[in-house]
Each structure stands twice: as structure tokens, then as C-alpha cells.
C-alpha angles and dihedrals in degrees: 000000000000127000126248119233133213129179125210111206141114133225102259092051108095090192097064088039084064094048096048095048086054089057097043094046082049092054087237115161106228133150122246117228129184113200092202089071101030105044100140093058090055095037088063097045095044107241104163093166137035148250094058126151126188129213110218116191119182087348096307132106102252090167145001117199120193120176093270079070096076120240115358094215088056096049096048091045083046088048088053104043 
């Protein structure tokens, strides 16, 4: 099973922008999500910088990647080897 994806940004922000435009460029299926309208979602699950995705399997974080972390594509392939 594949992991669900789900990336943590906002608008303003060029970096997530980058990263966005990687994912999308990859054809990889992620969710959006702007942490100026969601803040109490990152807030709870302790996102202090963005970019951040999270990798969800069965339901459940199995991995959280943030730009320290190297290049996204290579993490997620990595995620689903």
C-alpha cells in the first residue's frame, strides 16, 4: 500500500512553492495544506517550519520529511521501496 501524502505550506512561503512544483512535475498525488488556514492542525501535530510533508500508511505517520531532510523525490521513493 502506498502512503498518502500530505504537505504542509502556505502561499507566501517560495520554498513550498518549490517543492510543490517537484511533486507535481513528478505526478506524485499529495494533499495541499495551508497552515494559515489550518493552524490548529499543525499546531497539534507540531509543525514549526515549513515546508513539511507527512507520509500516512493505514491511517498512521510513518514519516515526516522537512528541507533539512535532503531531496523530497528521493525520500518518498525511498518511503515506498
Amino acid at each position: 500500500m502506498k502512503h498518502e501524502l500530505k504537505m504542509y505550506g502556505a502561499s507566501w512561503c517560495g520554498t513550498c512553492r518549490l517543492v510543490k512544483k517537484k511533486l507535481e512535475d513528478e505526478g506524485i498525488p499529495f494533499e495541499p495544506i495551508d497552515v494559515d488556514d489550518h493552524m490548529e492542525e499543525a499546531d497539534a501535530l507540531n509543525i514549526s517550519s515549513i515546508p513539511v510533508i507527512i507520509a500516512y500508511k493505514n491511517g498512521k505517520e510513518d514519516g515526516r520529511w522537512d528541507d533539512t531532510k535532503g531531496d523530497v523525490i528521493s525520500w518518498i521513493k525511498f518511503l515506498e521501496w
